[in-house]
N, C-alpha and C positions, 0 to 999 in steps of 0.2 A: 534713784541711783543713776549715775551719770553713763552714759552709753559711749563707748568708745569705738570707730570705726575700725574695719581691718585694711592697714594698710595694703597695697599690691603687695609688696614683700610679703607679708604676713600670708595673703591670698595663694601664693607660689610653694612656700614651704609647708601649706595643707594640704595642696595637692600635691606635689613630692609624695609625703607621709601617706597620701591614701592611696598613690600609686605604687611605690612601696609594698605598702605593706597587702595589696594585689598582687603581686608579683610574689612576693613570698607563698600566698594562698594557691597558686598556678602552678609555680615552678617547685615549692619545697624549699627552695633555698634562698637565703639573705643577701646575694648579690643584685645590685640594681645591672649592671654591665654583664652582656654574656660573656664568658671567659672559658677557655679549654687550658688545659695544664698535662702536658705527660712526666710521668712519674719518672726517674733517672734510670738509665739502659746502665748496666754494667760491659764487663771488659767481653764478656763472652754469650753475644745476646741471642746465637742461637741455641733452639735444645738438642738432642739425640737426633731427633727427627727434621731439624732445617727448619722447625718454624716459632717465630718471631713474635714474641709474646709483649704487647704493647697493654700499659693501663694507666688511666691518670685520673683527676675531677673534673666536674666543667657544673659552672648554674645553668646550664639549657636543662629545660623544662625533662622529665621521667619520660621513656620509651622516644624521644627523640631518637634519630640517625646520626651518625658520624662517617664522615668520610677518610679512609687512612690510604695513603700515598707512601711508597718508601722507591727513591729513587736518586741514582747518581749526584753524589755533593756539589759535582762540577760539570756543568754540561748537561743539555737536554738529551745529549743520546746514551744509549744503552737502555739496558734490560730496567724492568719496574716493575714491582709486586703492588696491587690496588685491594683493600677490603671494607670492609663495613663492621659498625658496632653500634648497638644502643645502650642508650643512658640508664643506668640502674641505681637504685637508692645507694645512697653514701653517709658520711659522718661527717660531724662536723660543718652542717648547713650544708655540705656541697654532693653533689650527685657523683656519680663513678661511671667507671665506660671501661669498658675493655674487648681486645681485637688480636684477632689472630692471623698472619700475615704467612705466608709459605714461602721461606727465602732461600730454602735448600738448594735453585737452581740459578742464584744471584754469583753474579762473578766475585772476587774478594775486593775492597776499595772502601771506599768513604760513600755514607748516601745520606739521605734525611729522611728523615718519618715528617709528615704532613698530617696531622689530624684537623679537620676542618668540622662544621655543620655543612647540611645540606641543602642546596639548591637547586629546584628541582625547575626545567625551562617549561618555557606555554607549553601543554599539550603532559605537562607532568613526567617527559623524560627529553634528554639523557640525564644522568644524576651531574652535578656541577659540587664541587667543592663551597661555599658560601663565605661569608666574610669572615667568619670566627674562628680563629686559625693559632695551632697550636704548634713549632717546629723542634725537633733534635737529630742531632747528629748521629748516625751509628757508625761505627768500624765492623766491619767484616772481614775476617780473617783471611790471610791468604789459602790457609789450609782448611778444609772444613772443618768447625768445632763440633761435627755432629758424626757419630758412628751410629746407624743402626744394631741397638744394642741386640744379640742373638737370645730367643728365649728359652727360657728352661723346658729339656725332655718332656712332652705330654703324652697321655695318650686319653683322651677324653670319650665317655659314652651317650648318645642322644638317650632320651627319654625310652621307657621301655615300656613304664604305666601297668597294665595286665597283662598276664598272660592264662589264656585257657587251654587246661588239662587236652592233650590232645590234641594241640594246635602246634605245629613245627611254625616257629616265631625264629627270624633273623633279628637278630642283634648287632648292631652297625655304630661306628663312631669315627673319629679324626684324630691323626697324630702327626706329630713333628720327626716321626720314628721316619727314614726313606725307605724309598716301597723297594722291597724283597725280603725286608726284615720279617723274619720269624715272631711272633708273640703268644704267648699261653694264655689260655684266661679257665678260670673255673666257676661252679658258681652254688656255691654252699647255702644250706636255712638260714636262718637268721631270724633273732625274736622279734614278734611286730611291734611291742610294744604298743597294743592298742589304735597302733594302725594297717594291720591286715587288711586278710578278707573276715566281714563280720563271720563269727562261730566259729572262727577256725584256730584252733591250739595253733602254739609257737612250736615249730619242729625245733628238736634238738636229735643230731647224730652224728657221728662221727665220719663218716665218709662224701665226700664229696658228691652232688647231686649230678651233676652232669663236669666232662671238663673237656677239653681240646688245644687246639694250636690255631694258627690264621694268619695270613701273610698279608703284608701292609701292599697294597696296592695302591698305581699314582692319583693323584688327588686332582688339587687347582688351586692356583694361587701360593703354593709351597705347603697348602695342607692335604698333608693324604688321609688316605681312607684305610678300612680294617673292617671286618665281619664276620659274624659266625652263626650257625643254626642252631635254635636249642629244642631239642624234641622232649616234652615234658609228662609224655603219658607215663602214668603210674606214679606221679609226681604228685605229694599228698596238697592238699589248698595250706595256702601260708605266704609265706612273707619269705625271699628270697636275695642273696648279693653275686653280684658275677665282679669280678676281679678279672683282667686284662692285665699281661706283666711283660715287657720290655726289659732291655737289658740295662735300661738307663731310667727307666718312668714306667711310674702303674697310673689303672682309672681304674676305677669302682662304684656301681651305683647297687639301689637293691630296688627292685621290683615283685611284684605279689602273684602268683598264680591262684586261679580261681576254679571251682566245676564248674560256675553257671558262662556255656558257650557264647551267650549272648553278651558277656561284658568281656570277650575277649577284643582282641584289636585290629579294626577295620584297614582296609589300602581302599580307597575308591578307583576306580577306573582311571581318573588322571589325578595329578598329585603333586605336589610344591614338599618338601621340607625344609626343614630350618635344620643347619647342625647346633649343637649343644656348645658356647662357649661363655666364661667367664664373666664375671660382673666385670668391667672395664673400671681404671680410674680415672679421672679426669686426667688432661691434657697428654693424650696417648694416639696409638693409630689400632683401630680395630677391622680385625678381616673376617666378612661373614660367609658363611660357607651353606653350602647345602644340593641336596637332588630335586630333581624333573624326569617325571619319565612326559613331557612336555619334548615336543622336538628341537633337536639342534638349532639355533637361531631365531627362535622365538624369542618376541621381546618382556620380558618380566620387570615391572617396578617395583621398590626398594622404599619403603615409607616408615620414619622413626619419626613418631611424634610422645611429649610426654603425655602420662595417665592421667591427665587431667582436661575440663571443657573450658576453652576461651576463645576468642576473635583473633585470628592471628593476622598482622600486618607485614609483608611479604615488601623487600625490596631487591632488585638484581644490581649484584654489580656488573658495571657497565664492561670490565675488561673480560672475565672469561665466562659472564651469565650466572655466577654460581648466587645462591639468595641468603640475606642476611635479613633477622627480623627480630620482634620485640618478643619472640617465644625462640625456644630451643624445639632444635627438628630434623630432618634433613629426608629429601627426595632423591632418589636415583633412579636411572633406567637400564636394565643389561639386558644381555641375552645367555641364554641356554647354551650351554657348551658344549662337544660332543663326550661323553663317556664310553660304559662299555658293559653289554649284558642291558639296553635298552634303558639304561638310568643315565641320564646324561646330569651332568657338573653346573654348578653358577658361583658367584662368586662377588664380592662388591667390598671395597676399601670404606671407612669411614672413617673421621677423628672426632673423638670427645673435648678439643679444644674449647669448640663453638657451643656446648651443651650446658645445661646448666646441674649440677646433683639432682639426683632423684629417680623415680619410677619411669621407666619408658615401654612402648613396645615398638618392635619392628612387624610389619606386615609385609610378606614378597607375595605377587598375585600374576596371573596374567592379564591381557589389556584387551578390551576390545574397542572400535569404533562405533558410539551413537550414532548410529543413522540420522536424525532428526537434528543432532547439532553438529554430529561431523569431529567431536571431540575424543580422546582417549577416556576410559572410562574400566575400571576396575572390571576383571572379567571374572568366570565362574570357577577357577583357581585359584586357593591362597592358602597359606601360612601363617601363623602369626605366634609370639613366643613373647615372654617379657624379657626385662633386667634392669640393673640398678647401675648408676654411675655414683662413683665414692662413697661408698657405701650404704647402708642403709638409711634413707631419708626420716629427720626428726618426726 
């Protein structure tokens, strides 16, 4: 059979094809050319909250970085919002990306979003924009399109867990009620339905087991506070509900009281708590709240990471340090606030923008300095509570 040479032509279009078709195996996707695309901004591109919901495709390779820019259509001066986002699986051969921008404090005018890849200078910082660049135009209203929407009447109660016969237990929670406001709460049996205390019948009676009144006293951050004492001796072992009632909103939780003194509920000597709030939804702002009897100005860190184990890859943006990465998270640092009766206040804003659905926890701790490296380092105080963003993860 007669042999036929491969012409150079021929030689050029196999490599193509196997360079190709490497780059599909890398990146996931069927474009030979990087490309970024942002998806069409409508007439009204901020939410409630002032921020700037940016999403488009692009073939750069999965957990890539993006650089996003939104700044004045004309002219280098004025104000500029800068953030970061990574590349997440998409449809259609092409990868996805989306970013979240804080424009609430942007003057009204014409600007551009700039979505770029990243380029990063010798020495691996400062972050630079790169060649791959995707632009659109936004309008920003002369009026803001965003009201802080106000939320509905609550009055919520922290975990209560056991209570032992004989143990005068405070009972403490947070509400939207303003402090001087009056509130009732009572707190009746209720069946355990096979989650009591083991051996213990479901009480059923008619009269109320304990009840009272308690006045909303001032909070932090717009959330106040509320408490009361419930003295439980002669109080049979079972399964119990307290109810909290406002003139506008009730909280209800139920908790179990026990004989055995040992499974009732400890305070250690120093103490961090978390208050009790809501499964958050996605693309929202949440405010967490909680006590210290830790001193006024003391520094406490704020750490939400999801429930799960991987390697996480950390980048800062360059304009006000905050960190953007290939995992959902977020760090903070506060301090202890003054309160009153030796329980002082904390407090820390977060958004669900930058998260991704699913299982999280937050951890608030104090800090101490290693000697040996000189670094902050989680100290002998913490906290830690879960919660779900959009509901319950598949």
């Amino acid at each position: 059979m007669k042999r036929t040479a491969l012409l150079p032509i021929g030689i050029a279009s196999a490599t193509i094809l196997v360079l190709m078709a490497l780059w599909i195996l890398v990146t996931g996707t069927f474009y030979l050319v990087p490309t970024i695309t942002i998806d069409p901004i409508g007439d009204e591109p901020l939410d409630e909250f002032g921020m700037l919901v940016l999403t488009g495709t692009t073939n750069l390779p999965l957990n890539s970085h993006l650089f996003i820019n939104v700044s004045p259509a004309y002219g280098t001066d004025g104000a500029y919002r800068t953030g970061l986002a990574s590349v997440a699986f998409g449809t259609g051969g092409r990868n996805s990306w989306r970013a979240v921008v804080n424009a609430s404090a942007l003057p009204p005018g014409r600007y551009v979003a700039r979505v770029s890849d990243i380029a990063l200078t010798e020495g691996g910082s400062p972050i630079m924009p790169g060649a791959v660049t995707a632009i659109s135009e936004i309008s920003l209203p002369g009026q803001p399109a965003f009201v802080v929407p106000e939320k509905e009447p609550y009055i919520r109660i922290n975990t209560i867990g056991q209570v032992a016969t004989g143990e005068i237990t405070e009972i403490s929670g947070t509400t939207s009620l303003p402090p001087g406001t009056v509130a009732v709460w009572k707190v009746d049996p209720v069946p355990c339905s096979g989650n009591g205390t083991p051996g213990s019948p479901d009480i059923t009676r008619g009269a109320a087991m304990a009840e009272g009144s308690t006045t909303v006293t001032e909070g932090i951050s717009g959330i106040h506070r509320w408490s009361c004492f419930l003295d439980p001796v002669g109080a049979m072992p079972g399964c119990y509900r307290i109810v909290v009632l406002g003139e506008t909103s009730e909280g209800a939780a139920e908790f179990t009281i026990t004989s055995d003194p040992s499974q009732g509920r400890y305070q250690p000597p120093r103490f961090i708590t978390i208050d009790t709030f809501p499964d958050p939804p996605r693309n929202t702002m949440v405010v967490l709240t909680g006590t210290t009897n830790l001193p006024a100005g003391e520094e406490l860190t704020v750490v939400i990471i999801p429930d799960m184990k991987s390697e996480y890859d950390f980048l800062v943006n360059p304009q006000d340090r905050s960190q953007g990465a290939s995992f959902s998270g977020v760090i903070g640092s506060i301090t202890a606030q003054p309160g009153s009766g030796g329980i002082n206040l904390w407090s820390m804003d977060f958004d669900t923008y930058r998260l991704d659905p699913g299982k999280y926890t937050v951890e608030v701790s104090n800090s101490k300095t290693n000697q040996t490296t000189f670094m902050l380092e989680q100290g002998d105080v913490s906290a830690a509570t879960g919660f779900i963003i959009g509901g319950e993860p598949a």
